[in-house]
N, C-alpha and C positions, 0 to 999 in steps of 0.2 A: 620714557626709558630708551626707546628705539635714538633719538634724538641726541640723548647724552652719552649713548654707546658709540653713534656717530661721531661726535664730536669727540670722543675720547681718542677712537681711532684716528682721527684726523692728527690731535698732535702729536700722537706717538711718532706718526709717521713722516712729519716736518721738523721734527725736534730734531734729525742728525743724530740723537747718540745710539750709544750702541747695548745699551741697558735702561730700562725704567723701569722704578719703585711702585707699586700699586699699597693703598693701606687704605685699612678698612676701621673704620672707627666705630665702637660701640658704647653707649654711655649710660651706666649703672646709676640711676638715681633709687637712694635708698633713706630711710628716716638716720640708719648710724653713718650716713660718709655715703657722700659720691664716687663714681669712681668709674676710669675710663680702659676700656681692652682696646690695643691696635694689633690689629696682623699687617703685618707687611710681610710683601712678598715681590724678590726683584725676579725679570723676565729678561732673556734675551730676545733683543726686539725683530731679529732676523728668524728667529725660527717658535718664537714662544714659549720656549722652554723656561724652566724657573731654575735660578740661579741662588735662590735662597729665601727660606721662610721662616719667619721670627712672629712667636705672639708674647703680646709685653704688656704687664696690668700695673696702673698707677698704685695700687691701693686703697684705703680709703679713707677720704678727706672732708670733713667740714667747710666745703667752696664750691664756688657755683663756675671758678673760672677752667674750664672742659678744656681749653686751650693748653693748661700750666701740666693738668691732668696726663694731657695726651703726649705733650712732650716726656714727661717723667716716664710714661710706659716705654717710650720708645727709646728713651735715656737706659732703661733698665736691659735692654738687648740688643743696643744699637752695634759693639763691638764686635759680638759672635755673629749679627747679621752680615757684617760687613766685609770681616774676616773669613767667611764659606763661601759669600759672594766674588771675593777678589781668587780666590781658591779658583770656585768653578772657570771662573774669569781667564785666569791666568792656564789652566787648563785647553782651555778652548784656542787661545794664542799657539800653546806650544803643539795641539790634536787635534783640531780643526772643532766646528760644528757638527751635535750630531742629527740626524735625521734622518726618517723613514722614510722607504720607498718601496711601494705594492706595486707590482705589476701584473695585469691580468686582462684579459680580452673581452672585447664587445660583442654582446650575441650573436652577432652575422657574420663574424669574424671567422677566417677561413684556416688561422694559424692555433699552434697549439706550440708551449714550450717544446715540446719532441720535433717539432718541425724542421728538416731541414734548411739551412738559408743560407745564403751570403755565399762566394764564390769558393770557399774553403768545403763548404756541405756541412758544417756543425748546426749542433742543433741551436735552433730558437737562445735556449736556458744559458747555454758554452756561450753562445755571441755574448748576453746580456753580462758572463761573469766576467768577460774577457774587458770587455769595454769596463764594467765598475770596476775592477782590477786596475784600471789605467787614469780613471776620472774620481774616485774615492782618494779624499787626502792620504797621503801618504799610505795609498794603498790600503786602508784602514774601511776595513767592511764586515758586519756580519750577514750572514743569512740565515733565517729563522727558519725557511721552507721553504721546497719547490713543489711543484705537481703539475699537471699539466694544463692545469685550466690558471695557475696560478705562481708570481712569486715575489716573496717577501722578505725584504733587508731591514732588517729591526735597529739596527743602526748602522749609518753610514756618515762616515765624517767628510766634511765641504771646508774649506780653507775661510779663512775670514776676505782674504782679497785673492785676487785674478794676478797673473804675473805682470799685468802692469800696474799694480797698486792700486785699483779701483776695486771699492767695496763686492764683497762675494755674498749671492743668497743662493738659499733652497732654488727660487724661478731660475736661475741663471743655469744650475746647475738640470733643472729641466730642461733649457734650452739646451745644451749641449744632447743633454740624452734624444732629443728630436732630431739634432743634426743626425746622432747618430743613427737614428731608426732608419730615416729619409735615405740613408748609403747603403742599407738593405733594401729596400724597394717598402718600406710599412710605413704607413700613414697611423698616425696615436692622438688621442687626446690626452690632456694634461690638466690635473685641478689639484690644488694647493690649499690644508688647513692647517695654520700653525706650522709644524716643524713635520708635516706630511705630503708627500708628494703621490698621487695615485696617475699612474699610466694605463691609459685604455690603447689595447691596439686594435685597429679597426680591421 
């Protein structure tokens, strides 16, 4: 399994595009008719997010051909799949990506959001909104909470590309949020699941 998740990840990630379809096939053998369920389910391959999910059942048939099966299921929801999918799609084009971002401290860590920093004397939390204020596409950010050991953007949108037309991710947009720690004097770690980004400040 470890193996074939390997390799899954492998050609998402050389494929170039900018969506892939996942489908899960199950097949109903029965003494009245075979018969086959597919879930598919599209993902945006930059942040993981699903972009659309369709379960579509052949019915049921006197034939052993599983193949004829699976396509009729998929025949049966391929439109409404595709049509939520170019939706979200075309969504993301005109609002950017969305994605979360935790922020919160490393036990030994000598800062707290109430901290003062930065040569203005705002605190910790002020810097963090000011900067997502500025690096959030089109400004487009929520925050779910603050507190002082802690804080959380439940969605934040990322542009699909960079102003010189190269592809844009969640990492890239870590990397800026590290330039900008680094212009505060703070040192952070950074770890990335899916369409998750968590910031340790040291």
């Amino acid at each position: 399994m470890d193996n074939q998740s390997d390799l899954k990840t492998m050609i998402i990630q050389q494929s170039g595009a900018d969506i892939y379809v996942d489908a899960e096939i199950n097949l109903l053998l029965s003494g009245s008719g075979n018969s086959v369920k597919v879930i598919i389910t599209a993902y945006d391959i930059s942040t993981g997010n699903s972009l659309s999910s369709k379960v579509g059942e052949s019915g049921k048939f006197y034939t052993d051909d599983m193949g004829k099966l699976a396509s009729k299921a998929i025949e049966s929801q391929a439109d409404d799949f595709l049509n939520v999918m170019q939706t979200k799609f075309n969504d993301i084009v005109v609002n950017g990506r969305s994605v979360n971002v935790t922020i919160g401290f490393a036990q030994t860590s000598q800062y707290t959001m109430s901290s003062e920093i930065g040569n203005e004397g705002l605190t910790l939390s002020d810097e963090i909104e000011l900067w997502m204020s500025d690096n959030a596409y089109k400004n487009n950010y929520h925050i779910q909470g603050t507190t002082d050991k802690q804080m959380i953007f439940d969605d934040v949108r990322i542009p699909l590309k960079d102003e010189n037309g190269n592809n844009y991710n969640i990492n890239k947009f870590g990397l800026s949020f590290m330039k900008f720690a680094r212009k505060l004097g703070l040192q952070i770690g950074r770890d990335i699941s899916n369409n998750t980004l968590v910031i340790t400040i040291k």
